[in-house]
N, CA, C and O atoms as a GROMACS GRO file, in nm:
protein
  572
    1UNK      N    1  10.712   9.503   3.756
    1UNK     CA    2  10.714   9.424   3.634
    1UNK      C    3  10.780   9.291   3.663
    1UNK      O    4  10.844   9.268   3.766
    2UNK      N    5  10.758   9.209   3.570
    2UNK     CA    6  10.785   9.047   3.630
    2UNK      C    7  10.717   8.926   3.509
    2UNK      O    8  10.622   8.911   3.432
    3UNK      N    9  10.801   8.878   3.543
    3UNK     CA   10  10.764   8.775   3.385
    3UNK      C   11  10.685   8.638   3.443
    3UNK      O   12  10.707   8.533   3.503
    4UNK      N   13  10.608   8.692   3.399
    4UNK     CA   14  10.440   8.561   3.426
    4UNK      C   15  10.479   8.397   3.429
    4UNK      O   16  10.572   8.329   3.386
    5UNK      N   17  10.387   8.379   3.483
    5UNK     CA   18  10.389   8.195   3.453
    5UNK      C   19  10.244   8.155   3.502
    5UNK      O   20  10.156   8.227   3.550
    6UNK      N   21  10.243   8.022   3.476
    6UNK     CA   22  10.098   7.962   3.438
    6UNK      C   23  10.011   7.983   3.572
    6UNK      O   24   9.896   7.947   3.598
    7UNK      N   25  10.117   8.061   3.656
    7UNK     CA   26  10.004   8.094   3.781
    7UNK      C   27   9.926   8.227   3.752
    7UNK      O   28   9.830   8.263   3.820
    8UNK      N   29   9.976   8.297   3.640
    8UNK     CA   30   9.890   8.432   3.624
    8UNK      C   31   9.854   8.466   3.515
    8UNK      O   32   9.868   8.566   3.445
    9UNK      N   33   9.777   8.310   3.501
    9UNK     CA   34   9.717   8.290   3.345
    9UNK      C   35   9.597   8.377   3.328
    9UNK      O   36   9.571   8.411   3.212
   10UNK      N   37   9.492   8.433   3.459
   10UNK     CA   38   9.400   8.512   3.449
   10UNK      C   39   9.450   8.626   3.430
   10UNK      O   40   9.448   8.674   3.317
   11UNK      N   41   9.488   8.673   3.502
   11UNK     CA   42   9.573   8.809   3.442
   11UNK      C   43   9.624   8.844   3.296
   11UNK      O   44   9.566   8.936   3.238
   12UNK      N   45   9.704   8.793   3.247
   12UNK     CA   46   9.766   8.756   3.088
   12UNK      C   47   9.612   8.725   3.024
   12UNK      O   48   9.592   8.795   2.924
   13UNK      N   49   9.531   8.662   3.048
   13UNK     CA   50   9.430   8.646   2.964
   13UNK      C   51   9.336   8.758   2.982
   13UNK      O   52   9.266   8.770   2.882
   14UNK      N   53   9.318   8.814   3.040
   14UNK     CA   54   9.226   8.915   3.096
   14UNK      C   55   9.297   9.067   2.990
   14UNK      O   56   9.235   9.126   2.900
   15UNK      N   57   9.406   9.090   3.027
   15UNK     CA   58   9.522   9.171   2.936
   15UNK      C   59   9.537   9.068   2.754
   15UNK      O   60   9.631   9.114   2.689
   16UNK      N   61   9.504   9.016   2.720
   16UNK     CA   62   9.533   8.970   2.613
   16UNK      C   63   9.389   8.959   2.546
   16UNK      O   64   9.366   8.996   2.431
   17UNK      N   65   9.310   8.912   2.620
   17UNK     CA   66   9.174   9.009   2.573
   17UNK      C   67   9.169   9.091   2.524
   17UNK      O   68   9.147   9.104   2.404
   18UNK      N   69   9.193   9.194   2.620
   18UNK     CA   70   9.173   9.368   2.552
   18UNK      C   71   9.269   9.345   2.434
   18UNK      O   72   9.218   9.337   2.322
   19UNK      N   73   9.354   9.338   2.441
   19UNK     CA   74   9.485   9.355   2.299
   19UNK      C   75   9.423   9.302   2.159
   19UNK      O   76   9.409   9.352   2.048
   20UNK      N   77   9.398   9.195   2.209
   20UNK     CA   78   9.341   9.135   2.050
   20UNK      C   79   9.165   9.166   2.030
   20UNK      O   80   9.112   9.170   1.918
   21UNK      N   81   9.117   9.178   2.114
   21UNK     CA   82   8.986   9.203   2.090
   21UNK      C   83   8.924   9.072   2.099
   21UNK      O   84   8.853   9.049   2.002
   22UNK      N   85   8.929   8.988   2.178
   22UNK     CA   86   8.880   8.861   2.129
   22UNK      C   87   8.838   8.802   2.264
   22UNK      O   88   8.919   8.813   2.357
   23UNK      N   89   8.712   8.737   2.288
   23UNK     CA   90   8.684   8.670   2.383
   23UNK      C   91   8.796   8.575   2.513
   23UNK      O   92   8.854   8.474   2.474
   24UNK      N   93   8.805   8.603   2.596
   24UNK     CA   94   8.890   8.509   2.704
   24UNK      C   95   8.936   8.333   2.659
   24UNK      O   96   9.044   8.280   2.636
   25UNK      N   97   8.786   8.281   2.662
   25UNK     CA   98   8.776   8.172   2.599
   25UNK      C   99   8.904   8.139   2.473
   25UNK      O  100   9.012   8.081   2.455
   26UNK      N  101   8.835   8.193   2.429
   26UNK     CA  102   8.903   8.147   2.255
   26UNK      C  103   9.129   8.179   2.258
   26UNK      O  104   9.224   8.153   2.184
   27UNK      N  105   9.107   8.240   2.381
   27UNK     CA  106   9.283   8.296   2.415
   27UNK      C  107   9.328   8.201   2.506
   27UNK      O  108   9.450   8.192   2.518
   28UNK      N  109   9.248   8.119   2.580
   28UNK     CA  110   9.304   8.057   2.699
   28UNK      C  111   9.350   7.914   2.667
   28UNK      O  112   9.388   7.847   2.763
   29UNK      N  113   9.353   7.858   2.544
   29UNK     CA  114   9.433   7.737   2.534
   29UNK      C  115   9.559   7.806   2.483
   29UNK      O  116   9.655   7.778   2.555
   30UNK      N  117   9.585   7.879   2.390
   30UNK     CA  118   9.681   7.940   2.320
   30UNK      C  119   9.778   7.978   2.426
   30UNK      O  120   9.901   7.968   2.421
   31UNK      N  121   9.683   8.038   2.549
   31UNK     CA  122   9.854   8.149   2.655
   31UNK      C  123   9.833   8.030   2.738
   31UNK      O  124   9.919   7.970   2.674
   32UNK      N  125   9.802   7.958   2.807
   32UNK     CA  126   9.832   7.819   2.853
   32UNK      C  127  10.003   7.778   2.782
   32UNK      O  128  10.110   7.802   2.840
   33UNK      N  129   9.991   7.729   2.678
   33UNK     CA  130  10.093   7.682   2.589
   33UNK      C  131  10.221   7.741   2.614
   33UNK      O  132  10.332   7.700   2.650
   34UNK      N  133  10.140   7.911   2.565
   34UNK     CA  134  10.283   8.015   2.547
   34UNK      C  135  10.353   8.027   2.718
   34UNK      O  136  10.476   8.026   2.717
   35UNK      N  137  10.304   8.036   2.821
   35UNK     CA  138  10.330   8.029   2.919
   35UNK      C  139  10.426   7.878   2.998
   35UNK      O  140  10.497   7.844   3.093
   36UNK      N  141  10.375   7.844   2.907
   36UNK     CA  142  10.495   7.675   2.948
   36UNK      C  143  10.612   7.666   2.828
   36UNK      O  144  10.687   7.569   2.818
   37UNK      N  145  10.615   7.764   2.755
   37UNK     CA  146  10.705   7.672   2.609
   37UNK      C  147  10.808   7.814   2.625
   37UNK      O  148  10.763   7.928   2.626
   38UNK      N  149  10.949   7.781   2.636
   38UNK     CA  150  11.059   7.807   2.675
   38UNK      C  151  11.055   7.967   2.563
   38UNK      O  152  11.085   8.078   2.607
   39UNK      N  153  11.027   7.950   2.468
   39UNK     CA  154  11.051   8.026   2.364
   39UNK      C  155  11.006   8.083   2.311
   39UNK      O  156  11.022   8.104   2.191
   40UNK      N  157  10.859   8.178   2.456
   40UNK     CA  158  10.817   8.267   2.491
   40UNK      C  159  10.828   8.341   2.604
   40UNK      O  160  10.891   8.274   2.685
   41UNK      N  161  10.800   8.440   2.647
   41UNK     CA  162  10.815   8.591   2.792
   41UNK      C  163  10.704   8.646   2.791
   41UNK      O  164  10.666   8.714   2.695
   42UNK      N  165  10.652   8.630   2.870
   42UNK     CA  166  10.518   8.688   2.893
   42UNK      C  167  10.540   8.772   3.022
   42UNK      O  168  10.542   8.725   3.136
   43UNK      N  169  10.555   8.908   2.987
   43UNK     CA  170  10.593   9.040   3.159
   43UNK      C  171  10.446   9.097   3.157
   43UNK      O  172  10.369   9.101   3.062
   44UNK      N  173  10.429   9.138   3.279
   44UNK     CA  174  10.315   9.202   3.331
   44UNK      C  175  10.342   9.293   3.383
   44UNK      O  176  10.465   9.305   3.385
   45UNK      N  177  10.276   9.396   3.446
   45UNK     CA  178  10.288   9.515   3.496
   45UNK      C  179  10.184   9.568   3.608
   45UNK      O  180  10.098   9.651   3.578
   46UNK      N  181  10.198   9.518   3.734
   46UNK     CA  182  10.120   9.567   3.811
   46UNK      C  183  10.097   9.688   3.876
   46UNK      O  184  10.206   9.745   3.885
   47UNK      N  185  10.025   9.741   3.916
   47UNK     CA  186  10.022   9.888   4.013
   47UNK      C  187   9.962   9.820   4.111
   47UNK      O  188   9.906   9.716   4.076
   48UNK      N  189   9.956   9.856   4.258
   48UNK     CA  190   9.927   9.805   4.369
   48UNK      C  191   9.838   9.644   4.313
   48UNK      O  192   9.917   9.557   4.275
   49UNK      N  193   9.710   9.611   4.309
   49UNK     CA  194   9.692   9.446   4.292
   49UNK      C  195   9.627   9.497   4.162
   49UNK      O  196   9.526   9.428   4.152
   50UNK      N  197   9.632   9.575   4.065
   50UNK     CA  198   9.561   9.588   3.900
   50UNK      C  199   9.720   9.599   3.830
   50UNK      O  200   9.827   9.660   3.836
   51UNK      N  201   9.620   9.456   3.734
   51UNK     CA  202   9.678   9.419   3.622
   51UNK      C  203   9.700   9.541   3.519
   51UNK      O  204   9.609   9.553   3.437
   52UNK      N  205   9.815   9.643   3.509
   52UNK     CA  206   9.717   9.714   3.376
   52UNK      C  207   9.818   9.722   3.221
   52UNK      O  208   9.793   9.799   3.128
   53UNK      N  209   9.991   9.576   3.228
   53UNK     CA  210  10.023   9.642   3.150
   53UNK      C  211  10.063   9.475   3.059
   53UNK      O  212  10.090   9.391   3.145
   54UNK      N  213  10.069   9.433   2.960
   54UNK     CA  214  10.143   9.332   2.907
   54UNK      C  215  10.189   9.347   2.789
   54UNK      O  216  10.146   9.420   2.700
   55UNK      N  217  10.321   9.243   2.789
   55UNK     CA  218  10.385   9.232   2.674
   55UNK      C  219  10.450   9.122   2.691
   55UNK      O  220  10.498   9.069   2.791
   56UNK      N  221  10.445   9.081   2.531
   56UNK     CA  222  10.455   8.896   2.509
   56UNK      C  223  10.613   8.912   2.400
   56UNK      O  224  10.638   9.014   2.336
   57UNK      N  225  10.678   8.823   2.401
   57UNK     CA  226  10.800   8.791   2.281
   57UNK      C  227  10.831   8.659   2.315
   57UNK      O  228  10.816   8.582   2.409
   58UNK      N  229  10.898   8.663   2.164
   58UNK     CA  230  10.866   8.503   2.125
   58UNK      C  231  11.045   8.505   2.086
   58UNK      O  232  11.130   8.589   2.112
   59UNK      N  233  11.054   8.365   2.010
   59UNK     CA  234  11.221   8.381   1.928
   59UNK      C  235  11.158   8.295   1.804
   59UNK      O  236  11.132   8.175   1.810
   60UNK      N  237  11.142   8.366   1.711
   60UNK     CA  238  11.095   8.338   1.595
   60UNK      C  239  11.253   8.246   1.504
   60UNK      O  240  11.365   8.293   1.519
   61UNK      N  241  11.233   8.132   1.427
   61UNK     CA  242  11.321   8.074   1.391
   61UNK      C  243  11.312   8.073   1.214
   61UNK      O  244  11.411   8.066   1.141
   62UNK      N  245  11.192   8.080   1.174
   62UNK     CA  246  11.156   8.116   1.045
   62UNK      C  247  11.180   8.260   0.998
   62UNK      O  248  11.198   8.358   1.070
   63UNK      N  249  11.176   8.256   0.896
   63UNK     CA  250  11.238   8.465   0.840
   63UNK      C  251  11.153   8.523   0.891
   63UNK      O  252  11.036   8.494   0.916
   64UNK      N  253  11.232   8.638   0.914
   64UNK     CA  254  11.141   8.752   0.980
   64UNK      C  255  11.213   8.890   0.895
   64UNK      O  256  11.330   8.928   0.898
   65UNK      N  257  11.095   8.948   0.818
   65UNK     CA  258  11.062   9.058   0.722
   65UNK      C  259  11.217   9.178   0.770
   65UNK      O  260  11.228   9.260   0.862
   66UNK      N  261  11.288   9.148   0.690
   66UNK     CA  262  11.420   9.288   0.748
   66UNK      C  263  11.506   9.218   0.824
   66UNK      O  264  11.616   9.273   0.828
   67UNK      N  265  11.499   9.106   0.895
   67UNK     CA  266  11.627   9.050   0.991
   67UNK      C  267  11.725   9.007   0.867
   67UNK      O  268  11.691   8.975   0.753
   68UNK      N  269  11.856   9.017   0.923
   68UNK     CA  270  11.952   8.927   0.880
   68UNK      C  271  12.050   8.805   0.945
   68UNK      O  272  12.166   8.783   0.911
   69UNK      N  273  11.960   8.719   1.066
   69UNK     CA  274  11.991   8.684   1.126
   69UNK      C  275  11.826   8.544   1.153
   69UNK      O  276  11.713   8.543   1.104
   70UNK      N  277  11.890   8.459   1.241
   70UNK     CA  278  11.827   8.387   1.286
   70UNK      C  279  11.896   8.289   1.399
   70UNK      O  280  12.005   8.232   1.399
   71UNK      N  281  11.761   8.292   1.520
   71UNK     CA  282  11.718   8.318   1.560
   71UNK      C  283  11.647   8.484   1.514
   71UNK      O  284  11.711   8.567   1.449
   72UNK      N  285  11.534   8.498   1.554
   72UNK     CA  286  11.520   8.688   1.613
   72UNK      C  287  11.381   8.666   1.714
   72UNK      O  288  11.284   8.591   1.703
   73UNK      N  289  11.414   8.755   1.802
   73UNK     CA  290  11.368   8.819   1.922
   73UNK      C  291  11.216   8.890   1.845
   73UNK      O  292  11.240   8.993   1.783
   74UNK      N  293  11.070   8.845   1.845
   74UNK     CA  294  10.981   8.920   1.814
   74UNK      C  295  10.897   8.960   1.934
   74UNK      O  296  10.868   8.882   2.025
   75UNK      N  297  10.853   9.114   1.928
   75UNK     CA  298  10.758   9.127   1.997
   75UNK      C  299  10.576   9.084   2.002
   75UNK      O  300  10.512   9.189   1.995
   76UNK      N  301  10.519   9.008   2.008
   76UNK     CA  302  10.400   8.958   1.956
   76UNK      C  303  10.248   9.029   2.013
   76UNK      O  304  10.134   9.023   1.966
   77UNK      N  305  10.304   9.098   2.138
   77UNK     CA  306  10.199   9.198   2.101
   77UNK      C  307  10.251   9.333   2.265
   77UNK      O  308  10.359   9.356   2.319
   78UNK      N  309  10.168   9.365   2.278
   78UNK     CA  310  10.223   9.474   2.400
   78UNK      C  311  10.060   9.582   2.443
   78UNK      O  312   9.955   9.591   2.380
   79UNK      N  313  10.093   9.634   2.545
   79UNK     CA  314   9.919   9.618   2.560
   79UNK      C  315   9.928   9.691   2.703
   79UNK      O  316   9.977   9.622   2.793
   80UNK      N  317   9.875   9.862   2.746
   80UNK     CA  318   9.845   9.902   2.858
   80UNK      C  319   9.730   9.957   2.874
   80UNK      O  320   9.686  10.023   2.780
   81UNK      N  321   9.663   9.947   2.981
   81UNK     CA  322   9.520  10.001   2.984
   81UNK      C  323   9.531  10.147   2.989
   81UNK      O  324   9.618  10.228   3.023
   82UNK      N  325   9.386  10.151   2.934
   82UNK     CA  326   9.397  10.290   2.880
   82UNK      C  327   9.405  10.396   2.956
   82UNK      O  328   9.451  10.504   2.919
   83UNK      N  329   9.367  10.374   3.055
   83UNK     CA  330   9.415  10.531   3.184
   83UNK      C  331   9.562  10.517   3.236
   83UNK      O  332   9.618  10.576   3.328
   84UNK      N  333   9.607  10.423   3.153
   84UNK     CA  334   9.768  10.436   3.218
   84UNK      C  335   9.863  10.481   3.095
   84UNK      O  336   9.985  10.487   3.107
   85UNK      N  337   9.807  10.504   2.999
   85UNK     CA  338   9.888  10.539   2.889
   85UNK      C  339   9.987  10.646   2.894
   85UNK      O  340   9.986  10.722   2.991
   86UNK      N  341  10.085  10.662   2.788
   86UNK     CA  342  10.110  10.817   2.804
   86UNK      C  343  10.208  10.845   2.929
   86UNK      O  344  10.235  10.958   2.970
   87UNK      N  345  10.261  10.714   2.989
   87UNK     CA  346  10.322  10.707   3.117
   87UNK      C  347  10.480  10.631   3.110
   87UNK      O  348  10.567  10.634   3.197
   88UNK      N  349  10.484  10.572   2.996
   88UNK     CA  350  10.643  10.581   2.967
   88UNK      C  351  10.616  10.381   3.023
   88UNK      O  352  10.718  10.314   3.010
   89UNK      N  353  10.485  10.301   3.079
   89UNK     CA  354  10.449  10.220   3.109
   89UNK      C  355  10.488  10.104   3.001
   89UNK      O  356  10.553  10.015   3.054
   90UNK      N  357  10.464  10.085   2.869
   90UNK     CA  358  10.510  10.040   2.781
   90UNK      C  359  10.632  10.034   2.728
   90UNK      O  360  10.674   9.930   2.678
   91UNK      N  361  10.707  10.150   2.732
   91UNK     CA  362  10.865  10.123   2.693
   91UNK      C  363  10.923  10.094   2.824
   91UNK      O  364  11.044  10.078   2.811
   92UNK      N  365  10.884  10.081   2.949
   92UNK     CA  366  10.948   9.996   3.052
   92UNK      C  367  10.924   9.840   3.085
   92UNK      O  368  10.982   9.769   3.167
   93UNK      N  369  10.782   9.797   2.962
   93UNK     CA  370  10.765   9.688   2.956
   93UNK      C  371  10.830   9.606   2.834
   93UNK      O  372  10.843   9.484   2.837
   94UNK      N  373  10.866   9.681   2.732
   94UNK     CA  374  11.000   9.676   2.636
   94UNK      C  375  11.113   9.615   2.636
   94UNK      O  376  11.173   9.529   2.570
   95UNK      N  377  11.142   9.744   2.809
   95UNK     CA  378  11.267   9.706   2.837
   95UNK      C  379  11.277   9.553   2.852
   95UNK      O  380  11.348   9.464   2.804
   96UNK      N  381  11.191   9.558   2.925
   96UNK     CA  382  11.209   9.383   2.971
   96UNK      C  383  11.201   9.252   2.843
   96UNK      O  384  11.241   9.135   2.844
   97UNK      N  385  11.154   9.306   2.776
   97UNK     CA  386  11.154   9.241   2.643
   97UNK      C  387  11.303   9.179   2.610
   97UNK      O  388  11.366   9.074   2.607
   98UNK      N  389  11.314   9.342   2.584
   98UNK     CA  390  11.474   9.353   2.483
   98UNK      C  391  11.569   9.254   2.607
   98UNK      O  392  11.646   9.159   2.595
   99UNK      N  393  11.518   9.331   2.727
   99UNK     CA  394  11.676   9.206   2.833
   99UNK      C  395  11.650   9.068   2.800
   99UNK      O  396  11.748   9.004   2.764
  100UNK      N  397  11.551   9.016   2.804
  100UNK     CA  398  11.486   8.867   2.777
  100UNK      C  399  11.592   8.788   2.637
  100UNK      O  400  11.659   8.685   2.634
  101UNK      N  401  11.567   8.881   2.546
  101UNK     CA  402  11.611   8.846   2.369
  101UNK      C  403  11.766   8.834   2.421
  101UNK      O  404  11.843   8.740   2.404
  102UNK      N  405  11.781   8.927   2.471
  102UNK     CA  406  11.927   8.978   2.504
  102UNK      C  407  12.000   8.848   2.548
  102UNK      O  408  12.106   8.802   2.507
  103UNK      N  409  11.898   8.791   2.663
  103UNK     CA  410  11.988   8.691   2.746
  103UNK      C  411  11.970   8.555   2.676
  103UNK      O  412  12.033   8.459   2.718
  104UNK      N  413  11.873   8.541   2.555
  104UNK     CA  414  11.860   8.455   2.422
  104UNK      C  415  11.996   8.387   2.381
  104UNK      O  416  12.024   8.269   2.358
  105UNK      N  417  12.072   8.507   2.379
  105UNK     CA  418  12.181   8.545   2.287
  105UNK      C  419  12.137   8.602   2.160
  105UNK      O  420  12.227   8.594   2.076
  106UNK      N  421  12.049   8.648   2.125
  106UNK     CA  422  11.936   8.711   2.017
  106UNK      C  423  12.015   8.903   1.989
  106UNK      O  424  12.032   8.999   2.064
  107UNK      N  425  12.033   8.886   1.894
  107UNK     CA  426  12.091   9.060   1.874
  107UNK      C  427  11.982   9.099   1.777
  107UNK      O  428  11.980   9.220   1.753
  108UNK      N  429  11.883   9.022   1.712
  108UNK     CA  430  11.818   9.124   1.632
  108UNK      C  431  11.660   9.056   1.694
  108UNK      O  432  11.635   8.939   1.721
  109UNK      N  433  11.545   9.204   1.706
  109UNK     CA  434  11.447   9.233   1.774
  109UNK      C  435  11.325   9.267   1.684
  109UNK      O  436  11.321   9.390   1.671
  110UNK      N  437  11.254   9.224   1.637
  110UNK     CA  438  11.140   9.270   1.498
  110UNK      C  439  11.006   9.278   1.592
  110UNK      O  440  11.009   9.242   1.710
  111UNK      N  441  10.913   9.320   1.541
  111UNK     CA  442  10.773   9.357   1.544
  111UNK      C  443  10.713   9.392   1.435
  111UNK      O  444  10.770   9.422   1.330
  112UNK      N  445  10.564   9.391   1.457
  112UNK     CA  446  10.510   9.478   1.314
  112UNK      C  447  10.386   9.556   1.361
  112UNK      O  448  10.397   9.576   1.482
  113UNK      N  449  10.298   9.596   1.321
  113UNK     CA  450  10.148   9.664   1.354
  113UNK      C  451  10.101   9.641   1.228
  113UNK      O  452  10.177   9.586   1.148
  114UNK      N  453   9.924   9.693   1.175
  114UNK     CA  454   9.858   9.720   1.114
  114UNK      C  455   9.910   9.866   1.031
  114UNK      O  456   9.948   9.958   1.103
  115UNK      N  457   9.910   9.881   0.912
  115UNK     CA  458   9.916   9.984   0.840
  115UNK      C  459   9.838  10.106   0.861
  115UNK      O  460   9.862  10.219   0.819
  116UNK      N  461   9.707  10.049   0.959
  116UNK     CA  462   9.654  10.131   0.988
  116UNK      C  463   9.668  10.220   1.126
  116UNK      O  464   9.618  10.332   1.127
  117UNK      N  465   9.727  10.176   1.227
  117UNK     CA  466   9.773  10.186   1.309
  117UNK      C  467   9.865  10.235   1.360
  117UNK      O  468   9.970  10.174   1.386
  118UNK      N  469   9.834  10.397   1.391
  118UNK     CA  470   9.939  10.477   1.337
  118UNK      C  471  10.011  10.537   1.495
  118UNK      O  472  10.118  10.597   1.500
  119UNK      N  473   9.907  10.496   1.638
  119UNK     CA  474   9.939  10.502   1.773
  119UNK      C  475  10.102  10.388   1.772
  119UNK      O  476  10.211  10.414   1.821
  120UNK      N  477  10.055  10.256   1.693
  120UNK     CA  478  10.168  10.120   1.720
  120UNK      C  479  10.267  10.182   1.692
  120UNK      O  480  10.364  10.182   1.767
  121UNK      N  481  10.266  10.281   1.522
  121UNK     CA  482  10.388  10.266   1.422
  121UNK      C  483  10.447  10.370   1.508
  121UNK      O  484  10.562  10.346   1.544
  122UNK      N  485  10.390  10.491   1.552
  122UNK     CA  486  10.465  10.609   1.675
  122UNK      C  487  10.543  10.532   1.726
  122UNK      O  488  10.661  10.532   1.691
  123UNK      N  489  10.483  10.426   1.848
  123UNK     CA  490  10.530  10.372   1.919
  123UNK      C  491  10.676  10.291   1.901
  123UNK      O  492  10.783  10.292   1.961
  124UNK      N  493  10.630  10.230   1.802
  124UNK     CA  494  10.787  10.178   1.759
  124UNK      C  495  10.925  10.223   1.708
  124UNK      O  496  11.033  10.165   1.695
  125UNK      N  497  10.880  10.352   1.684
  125UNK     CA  498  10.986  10.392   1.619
  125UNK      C  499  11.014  10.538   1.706
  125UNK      O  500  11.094  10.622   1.665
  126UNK      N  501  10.932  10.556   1.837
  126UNK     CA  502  10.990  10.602   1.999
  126UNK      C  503  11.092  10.531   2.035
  126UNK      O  504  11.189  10.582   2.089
  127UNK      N  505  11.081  10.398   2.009
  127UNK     CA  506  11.136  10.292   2.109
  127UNK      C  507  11.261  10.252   2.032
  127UNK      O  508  11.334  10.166   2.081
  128UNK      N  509  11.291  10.304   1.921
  128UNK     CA  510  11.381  10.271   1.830
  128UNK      C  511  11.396  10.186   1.716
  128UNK      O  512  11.503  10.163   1.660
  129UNK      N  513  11.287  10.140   1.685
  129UNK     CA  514  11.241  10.012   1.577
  129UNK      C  515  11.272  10.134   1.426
  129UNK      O  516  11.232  10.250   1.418
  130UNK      N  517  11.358  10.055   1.321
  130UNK     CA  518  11.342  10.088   1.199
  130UNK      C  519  11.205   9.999   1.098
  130UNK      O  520  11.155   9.886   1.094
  131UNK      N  521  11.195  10.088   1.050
  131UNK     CA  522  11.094  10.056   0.940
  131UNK      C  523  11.129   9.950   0.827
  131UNK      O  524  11.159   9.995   0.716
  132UNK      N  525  11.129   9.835   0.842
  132UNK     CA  526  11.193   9.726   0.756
  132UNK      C  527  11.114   9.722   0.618
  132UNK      O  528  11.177   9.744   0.514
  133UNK      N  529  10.951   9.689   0.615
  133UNK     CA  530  10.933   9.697   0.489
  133UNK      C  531  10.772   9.719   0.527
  133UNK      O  532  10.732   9.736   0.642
  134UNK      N  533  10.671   9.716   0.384
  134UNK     CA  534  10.523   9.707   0.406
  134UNK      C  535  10.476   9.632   0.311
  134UNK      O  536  10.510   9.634   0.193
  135UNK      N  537  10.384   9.555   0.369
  135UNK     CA  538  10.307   9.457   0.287
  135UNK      C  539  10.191   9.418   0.280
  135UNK      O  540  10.146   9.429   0.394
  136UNK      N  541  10.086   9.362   0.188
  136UNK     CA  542   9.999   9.356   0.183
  136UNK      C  543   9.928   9.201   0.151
  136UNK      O  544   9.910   9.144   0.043
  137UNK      N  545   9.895   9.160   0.288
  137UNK     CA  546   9.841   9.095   0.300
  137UNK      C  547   9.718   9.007   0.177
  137UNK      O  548   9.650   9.084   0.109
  138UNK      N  549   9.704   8.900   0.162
  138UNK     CA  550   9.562   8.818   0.073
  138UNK      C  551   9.541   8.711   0.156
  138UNK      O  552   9.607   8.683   0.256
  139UNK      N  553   9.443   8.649   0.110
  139UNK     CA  554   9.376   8.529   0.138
  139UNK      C  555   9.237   8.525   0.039
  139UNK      O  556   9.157   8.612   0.002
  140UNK      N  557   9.254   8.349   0.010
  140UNK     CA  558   9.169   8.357  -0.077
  140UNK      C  559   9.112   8.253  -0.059
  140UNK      O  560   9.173   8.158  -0.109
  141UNK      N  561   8.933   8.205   0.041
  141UNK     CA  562   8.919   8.100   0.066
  141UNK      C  563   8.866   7.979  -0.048
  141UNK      O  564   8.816   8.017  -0.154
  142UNK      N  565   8.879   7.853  -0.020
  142UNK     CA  566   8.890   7.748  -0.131
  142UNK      C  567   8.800   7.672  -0.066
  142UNK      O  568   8.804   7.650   0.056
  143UNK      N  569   8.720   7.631  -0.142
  143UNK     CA  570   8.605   7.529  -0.087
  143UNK      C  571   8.637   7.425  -0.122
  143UNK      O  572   8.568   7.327  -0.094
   0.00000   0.00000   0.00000
């Protein structure tokens, strides 16, 4: 494990693909950015030369849902391929998270998932995450 930089922008994009579901293209100006701007961590996770594990955190400065603090340490997404699951691979990519926030000076750590998403909500609350609140999203487009 090892925290990326703009030399292993294929990798991170290739892994950030799968996570969001979304074409390479449309991700590769965005992790460009996040990969140069101080106040993101982008760790990877190799097994011999395959890419198979990532996780991104940010330091969010605007409220974040349940903190009582600011700065906070967010996780923005986290992501292992699927034959590696189930391997303890993700909460060692965590770890590296939480040391990152840690060395911030950051004491409080947020995330969220989909309501529907009931593999994430396990996950987080394996890893020790309390349940801060739930909400429901709108949008309402305006011509």
């Amino acid at each position: 494990m090892y925290q990326a930089n703009i030399n292993d922008l294929e990798d991170v994009l290739i892994l950030a693909s799968l996570l969001f579901n979304k074409p390479i293209v449309k991700l590769k100006h965005e992790f460009e950015n996040i990969l140069k701007d101080q106040k993101y961590a982008v760790f990877l996770l190799k097994i011999q030369q395959l890419c198979i594990g990532l996780a991104y955190v940010s330091i969010r400065y605007d409220y974040v849902e349940g903190s009582s603090n600011t700065p906070v340490g967010y996780l923005e997404g986290i992501y292992i391929r699927e034959n590696f699951r189930k391997k303890y691979y993700a909460k060692k990519l965590l770890t590296y998270c939480e040391q990152w926030i840690l060395n911030q000076k950051i004491s409080e750590f947020a995330s969220d998932c989909e309501l529907q998403n009931v593999d994430s909500f396990n996950f987080h609350i394996q890893c020790g995450f309390k349940e801060a609140n739930k909400i429901i999203c709108f949008i309402k487009k305006l011509n």
